[in-house]
C-alpha positions as CSV (number, residue, x, y, z in Angstrom):
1,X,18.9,10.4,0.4
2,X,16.0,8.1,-0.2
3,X,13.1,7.7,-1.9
4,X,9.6,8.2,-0.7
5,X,6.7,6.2,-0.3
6,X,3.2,6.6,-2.0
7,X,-0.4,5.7,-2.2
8,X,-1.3,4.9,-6.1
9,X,0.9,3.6,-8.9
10,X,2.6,5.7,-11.5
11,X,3.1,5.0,-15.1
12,X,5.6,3.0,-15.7
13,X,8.0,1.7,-18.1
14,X,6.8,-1.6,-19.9
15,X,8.9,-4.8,-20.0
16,X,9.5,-4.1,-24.4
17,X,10.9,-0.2,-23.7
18,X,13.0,-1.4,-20.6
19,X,14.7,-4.2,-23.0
20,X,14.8,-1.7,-26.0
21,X,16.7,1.1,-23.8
22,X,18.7,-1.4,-22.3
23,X,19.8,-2.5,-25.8
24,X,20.3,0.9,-27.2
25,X,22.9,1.0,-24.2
26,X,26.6,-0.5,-24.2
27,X,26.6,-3.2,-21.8
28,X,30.0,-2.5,-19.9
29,X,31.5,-3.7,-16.4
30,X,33.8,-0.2,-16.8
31,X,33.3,2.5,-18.7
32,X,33.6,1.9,-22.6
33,X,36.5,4.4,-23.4
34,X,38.0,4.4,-19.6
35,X,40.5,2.1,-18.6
36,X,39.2,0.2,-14.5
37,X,41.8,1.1,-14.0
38,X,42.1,5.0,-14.6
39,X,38.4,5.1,-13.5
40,X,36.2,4.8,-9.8
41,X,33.1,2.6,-9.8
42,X,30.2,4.8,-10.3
43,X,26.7,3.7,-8.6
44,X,23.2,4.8,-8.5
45,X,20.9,5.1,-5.8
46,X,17.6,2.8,-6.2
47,X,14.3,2.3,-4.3
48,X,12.5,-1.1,-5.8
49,X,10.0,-3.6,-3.6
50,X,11.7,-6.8,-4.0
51,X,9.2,-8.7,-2.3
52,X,6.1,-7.6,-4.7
53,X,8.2,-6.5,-7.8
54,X,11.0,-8.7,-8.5
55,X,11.0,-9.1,-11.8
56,X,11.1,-5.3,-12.1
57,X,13.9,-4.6,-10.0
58,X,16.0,-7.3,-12.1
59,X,14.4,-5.5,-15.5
60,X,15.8,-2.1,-13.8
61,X,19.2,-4.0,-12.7
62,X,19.9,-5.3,-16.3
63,X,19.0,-1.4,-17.5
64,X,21.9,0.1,-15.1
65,X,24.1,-2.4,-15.9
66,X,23.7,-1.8,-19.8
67,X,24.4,1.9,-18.7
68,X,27.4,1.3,-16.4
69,X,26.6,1.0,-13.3
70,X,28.6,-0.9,-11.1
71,X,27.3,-0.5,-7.7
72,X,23.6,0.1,-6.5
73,X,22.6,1.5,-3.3
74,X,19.1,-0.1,-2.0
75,X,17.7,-0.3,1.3
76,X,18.3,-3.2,3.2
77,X,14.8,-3.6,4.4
78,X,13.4,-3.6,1.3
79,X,12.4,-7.2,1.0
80,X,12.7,-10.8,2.8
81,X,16.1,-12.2,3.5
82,X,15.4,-14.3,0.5
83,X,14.4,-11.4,-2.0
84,X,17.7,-10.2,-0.8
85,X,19.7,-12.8,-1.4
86,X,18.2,-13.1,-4.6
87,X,18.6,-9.8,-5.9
88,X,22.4,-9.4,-5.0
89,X,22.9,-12.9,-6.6
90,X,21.5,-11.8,-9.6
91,X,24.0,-8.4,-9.5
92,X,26.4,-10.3,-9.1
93,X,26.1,-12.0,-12.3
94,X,25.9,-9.0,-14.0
95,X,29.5,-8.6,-12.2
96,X,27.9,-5.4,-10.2
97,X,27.9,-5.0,-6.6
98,X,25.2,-3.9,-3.6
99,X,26.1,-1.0,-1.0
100,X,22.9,-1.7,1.9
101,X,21.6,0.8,2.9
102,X,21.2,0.9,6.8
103,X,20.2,4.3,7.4
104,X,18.5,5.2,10.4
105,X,19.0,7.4,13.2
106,X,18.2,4.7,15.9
107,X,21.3,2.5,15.0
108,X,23.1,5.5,16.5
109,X,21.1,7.2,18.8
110,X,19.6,4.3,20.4
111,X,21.6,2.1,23.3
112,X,22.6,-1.3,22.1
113,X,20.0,-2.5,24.6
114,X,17.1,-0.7,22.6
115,X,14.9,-2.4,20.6
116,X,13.4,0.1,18.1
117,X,15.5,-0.9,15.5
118,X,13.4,-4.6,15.3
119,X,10.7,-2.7,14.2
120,X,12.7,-1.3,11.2
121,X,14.6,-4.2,10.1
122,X,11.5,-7.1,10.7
123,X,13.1,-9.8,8.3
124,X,15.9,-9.9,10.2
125,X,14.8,-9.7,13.8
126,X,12.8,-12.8,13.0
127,X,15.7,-14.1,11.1
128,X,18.0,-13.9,14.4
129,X,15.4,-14.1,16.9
130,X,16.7,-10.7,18.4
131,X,14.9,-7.4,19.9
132,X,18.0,-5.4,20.6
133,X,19.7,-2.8,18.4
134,X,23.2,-4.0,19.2
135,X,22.8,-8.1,18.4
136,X,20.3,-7.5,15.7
137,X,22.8,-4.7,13.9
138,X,25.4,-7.4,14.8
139,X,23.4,-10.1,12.7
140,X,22.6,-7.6,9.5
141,X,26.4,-7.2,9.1
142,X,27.1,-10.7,8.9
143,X,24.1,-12.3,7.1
144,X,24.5,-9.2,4.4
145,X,28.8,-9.3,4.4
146,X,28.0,-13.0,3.6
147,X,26.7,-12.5,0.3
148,X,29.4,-12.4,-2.7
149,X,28.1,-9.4,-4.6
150,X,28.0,-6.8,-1.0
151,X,30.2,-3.9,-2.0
152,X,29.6,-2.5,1.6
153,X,26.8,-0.4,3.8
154,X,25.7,2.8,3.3
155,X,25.3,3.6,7.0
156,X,24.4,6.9,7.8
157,X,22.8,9.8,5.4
158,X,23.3,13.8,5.8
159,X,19.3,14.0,6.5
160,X,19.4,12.0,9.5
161,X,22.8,13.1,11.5
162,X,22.3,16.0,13.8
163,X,24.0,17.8,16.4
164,X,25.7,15.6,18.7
165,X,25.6,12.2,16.9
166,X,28.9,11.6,16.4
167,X,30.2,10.0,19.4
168,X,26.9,7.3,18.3
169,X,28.1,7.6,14.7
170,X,31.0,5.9,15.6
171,X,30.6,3.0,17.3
172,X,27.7,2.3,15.3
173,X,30.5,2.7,12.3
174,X,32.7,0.7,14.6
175,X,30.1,-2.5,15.1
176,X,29.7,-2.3,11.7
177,X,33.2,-3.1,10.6
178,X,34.2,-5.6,13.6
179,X,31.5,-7.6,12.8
180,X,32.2,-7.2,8.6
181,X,35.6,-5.7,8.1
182,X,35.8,-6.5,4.6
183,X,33.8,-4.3,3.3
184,X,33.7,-0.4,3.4
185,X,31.2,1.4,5.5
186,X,29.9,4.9,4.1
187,X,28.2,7.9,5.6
188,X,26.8,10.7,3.4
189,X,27.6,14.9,4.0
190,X,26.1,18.1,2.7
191,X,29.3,20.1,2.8
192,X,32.5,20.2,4.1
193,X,31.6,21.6,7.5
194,X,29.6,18.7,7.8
195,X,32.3,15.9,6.5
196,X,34.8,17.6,8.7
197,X,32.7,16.5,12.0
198,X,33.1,12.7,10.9
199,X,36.6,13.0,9.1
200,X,38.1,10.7,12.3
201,X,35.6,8.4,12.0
202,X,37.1,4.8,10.4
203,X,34.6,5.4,7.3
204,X,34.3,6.7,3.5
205,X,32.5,10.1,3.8
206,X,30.7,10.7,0.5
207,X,30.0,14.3,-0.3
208,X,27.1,15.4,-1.8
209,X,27.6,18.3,-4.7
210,X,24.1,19.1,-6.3
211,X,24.8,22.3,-7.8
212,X,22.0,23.0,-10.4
213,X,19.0,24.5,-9.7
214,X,17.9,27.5,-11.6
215,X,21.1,28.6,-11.5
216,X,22.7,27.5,-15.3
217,X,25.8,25.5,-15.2
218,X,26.9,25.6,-18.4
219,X,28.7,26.9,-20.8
220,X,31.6,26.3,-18.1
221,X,33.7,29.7,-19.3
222,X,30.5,31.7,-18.3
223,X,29.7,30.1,-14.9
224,X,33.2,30.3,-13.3
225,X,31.8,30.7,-10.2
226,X,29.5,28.0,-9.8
227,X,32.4,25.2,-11.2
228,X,35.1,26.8,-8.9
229,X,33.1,25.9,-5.9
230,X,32.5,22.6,-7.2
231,X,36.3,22.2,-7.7
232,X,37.2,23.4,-4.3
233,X,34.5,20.9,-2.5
234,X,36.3,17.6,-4.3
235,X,39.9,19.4,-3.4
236,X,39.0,19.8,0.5
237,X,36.9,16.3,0.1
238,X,39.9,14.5,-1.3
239,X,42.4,16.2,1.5
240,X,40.2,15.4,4.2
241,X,40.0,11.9,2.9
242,X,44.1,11.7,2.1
243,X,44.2,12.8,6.4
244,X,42.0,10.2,7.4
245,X,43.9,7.8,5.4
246,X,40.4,7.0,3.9
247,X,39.2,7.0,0.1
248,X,36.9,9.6,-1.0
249,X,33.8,9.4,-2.3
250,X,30.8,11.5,-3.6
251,X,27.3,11.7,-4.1
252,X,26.3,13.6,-7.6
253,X,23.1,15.3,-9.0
254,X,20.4,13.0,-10.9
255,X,17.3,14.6,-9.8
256,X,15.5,17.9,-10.0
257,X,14.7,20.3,-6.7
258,X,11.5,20.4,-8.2
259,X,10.5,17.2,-8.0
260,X,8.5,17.8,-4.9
261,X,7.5,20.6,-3.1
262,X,9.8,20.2,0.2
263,X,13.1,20.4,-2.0
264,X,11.9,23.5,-4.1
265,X,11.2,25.1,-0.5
266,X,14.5,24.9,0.5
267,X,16.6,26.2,-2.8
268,X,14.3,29.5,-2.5
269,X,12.6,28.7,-6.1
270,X,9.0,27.7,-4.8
271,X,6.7,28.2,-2.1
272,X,4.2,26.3,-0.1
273,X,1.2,28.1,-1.5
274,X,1.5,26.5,-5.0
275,X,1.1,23.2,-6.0
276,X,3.9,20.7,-6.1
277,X,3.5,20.4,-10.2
278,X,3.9,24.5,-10.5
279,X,7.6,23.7,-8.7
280,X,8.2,21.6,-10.7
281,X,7.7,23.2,-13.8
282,X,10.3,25.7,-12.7
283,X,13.0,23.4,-11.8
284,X,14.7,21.0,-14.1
285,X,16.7,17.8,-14.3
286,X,20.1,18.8,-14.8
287,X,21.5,18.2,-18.6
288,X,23.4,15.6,-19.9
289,X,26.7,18.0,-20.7
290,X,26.3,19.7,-17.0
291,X,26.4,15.6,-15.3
292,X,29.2,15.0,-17.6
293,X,30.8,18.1,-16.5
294,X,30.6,18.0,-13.3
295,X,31.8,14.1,-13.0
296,X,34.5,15.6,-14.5
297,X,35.1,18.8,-12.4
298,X,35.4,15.6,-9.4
299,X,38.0,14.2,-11.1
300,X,40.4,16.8,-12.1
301,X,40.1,17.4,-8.6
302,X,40.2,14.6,-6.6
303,X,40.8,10.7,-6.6
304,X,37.4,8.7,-5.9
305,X,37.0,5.3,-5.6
306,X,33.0,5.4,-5.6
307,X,30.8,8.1,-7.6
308,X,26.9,7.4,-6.8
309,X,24.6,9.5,-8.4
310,X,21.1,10.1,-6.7
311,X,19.0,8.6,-7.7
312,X,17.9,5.9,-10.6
313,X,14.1,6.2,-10.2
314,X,14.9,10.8,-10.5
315,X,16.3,9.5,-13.5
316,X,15.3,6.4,-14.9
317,X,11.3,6.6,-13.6
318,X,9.7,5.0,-10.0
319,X,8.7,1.6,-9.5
320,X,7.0,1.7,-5.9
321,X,3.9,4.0,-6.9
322,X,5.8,6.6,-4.3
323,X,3.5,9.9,-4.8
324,X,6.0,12.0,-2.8
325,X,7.6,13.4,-6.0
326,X,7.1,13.9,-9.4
327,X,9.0,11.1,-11.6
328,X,9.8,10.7,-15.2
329,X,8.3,8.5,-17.2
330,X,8.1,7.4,-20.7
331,X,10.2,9.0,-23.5
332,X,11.5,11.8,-21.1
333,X,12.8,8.5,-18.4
334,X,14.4,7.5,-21.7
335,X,16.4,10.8,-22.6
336,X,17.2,11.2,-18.8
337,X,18.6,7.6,-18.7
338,X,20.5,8.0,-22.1
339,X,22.3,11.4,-21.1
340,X,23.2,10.2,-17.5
341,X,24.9,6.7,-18.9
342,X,26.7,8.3,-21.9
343,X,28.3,10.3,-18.9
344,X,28.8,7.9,-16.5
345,X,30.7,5.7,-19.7
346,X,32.4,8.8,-20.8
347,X,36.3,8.4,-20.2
348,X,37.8,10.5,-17.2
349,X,39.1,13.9,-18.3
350,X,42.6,13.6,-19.3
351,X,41.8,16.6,-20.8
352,X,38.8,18.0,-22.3
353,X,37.0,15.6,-24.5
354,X,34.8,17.5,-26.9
355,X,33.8,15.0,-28.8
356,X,32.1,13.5,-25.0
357,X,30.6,16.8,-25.0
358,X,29.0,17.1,-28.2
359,X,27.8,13.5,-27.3
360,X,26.0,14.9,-23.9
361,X,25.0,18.4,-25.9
362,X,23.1,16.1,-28.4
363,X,21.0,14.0,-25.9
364,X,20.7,17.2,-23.8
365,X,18.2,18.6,-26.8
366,X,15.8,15.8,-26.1
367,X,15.3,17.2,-22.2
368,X,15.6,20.3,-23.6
369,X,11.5,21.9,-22.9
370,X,10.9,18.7,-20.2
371,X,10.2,18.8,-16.9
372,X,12.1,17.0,-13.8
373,X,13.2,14.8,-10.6
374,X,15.2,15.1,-7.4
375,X,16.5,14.2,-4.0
376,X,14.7,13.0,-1.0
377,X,14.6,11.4,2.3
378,X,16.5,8.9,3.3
379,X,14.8,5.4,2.9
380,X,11.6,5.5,5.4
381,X,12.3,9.0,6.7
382,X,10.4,12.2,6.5
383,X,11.7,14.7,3.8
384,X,14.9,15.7,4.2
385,X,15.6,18.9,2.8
386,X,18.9,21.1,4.1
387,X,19.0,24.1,1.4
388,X,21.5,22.7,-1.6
């Protein structure tokens, strides 16, 4: 689940419309009308080049915060040891928290004696002054479970497991938490087949739901089908968790299949003869009311104690010039960013909150004739794509 790299900048948001949005935003360290207690953290994935773009990633950091955001995913290797440390210092005064990403399949499918992962993870290899997977994964764990605002290590994506991995799954899961057992350790699934094959695993198994495409969501009563299946995924999520004796977790829709080409491929809506803004046209970012629904279709179901939503730059607009996909920008990032935070503050469903809902339904109207954003590769990796 990670973001793409590209050749040639995008538009982006200036400095004046990222304070302005983030003012027009509720700055909360919980959801306004939820209770901490009664309510899981909720996250966002994020892609941002600490080394060449601080100063934007903390502009984009003060944005989530301002729209509840508690925990950001970002890619370990995605700056010095110093960017680092600077960046999760300055979440942490905003009283958020960082889940690294780690991601790659050589962690796993590699011997500890291999060395590929030096190449990946260059900071910290010269940092240790170690080649091999096992001592430089060793030194990640403990350098990054040092810092006060780590919230834990997103350590393996759907993309990137494939038959046979999990024996190296787990004791990469395992090196993980001996050498940092404070903090959880997180792998991603597409499905419950998938969850089920890493349910023994000592880890929080995230399950991805990403149910619109051009399929419509809402209104709920009409698409019984579609929100039944999304119901049954966080009831066999939350009772695999409950057997493992493990929280659960999941990953939710803030992106359009359309986004790029790869993705439209493999929901049946496009094909490779047409050009990636055609695709796009077709497929849309989901609306405000559907996010807000289907946050809440989770928890009637299940018990999380983490909701990420993928991603903040399918949402919120790119700040690495990543080509890949096609990202919002401008007014349209705006209404995007607006509908997803008024869900993510919503309160949790004690039961059906239409005024919430005619909140959502009125920011939906701005996306209403726009175009979209969606889910990619994990962090360095060719595109992922399993059909959603």
């Amino acid at each position: 689940m990670s973001m793409r790299r590209g050749a040639h900048p995008v538009q982006r948001i200036g400095c004046a419309a990222l304070a302005a949005i983030a003012a027009s935003l509720i700055v909360v360290g919980a959801p306004t009308t939820a209770s901490a207690a009664s309510a899981p953290a909720e996250g966002v994935f994020e892609n941002c080049r600490l080394d060449t773009a601080m100063q934007t990633c903390l502009q984009r950091l003060h944005v989530m915060r301002a729209g509840g955001i508690r925990v950001v995913v970002i890619p370990a290797s995605s700056g010095s040891l110093a960017s680092l440390a600077s960046y999760a210092a300055t979440a942490g005064s905003l009283r958020m928290s960082i889940m690294w990403e780690l991601s790659n399949p050589g962690w796993w499918q590699q011997p500890a004696t291999g060395t590929l992962m030096a190449g990946q993870f260059p900071t910290f290899a010269n940092a240790c002054g170690c080649e091999q997977n096992g001592a430089l994964l060793a030194f990640v764990a403990d350098w990054l479970g040092s810092l006060p605002a780590t919230y834990g290590y997103y350590a393996a994506d759907d993309s990137m497991l494939g038959p046979g991995d999990q024996p190296g799954v787990a004791g990469y899961v395992a090196q993980i938490e001996r050498q940092d057992p404070r903090h959880a350790v997180m792998i991603s699934s597409f499905g419950v087949s998938q969850a089920r094959q890493y349910e023994a695993i000592h880890a929080m198994i995230g399950q991805e739901i990403y149910p619109v495409t051009t399929t419509p969501l809402l209104p709920v009563a009409a698409n019984q089908r579609v929100w039944r299946s999304v119901g049954q995924r966080a009831v066999e999520t939350q009772r695999m968790a409950d057997s493992a004796d493990q929280p659960s977790a999941f990953i939710l829709q803030a992106f359009s299949w359309g986004d790029n080409l790869d993705d439209g491929v493999a929901v049946r809506a496009c094909t490779y003869s047409e050009s990636k803004s055609a695709c796009n046209a077709r497929l849309h970012y989901p609306r405000p009311a559907a996010q807000w629904e289907l946050r809440n279709e989770v928890l009637r179901h299940a018990r999380p104690k983490l909701i990420l939503w993928w991603s903040f730059p399918g949402t919120y607009g790119d700040a690495t010039g990543d080509t890949y996909s096609i990202y919002p920008t401008g007014a349209e990032a705006a209404a995007r960013w607006r509908g997803l935070s008024a869900a993510i503050r919503a309160a949790p469903p004690t039961a059906r909150s239409t005024t919430a809902l005619a909140t959502a339904a009125r920011h939906s109207k701005t996306l209403k004739h726009r175009r979209p954003h969606k889910r990619r590769a994990p962090r360095g990796a060719p595109a992922r794509r399993s059909t959603r």
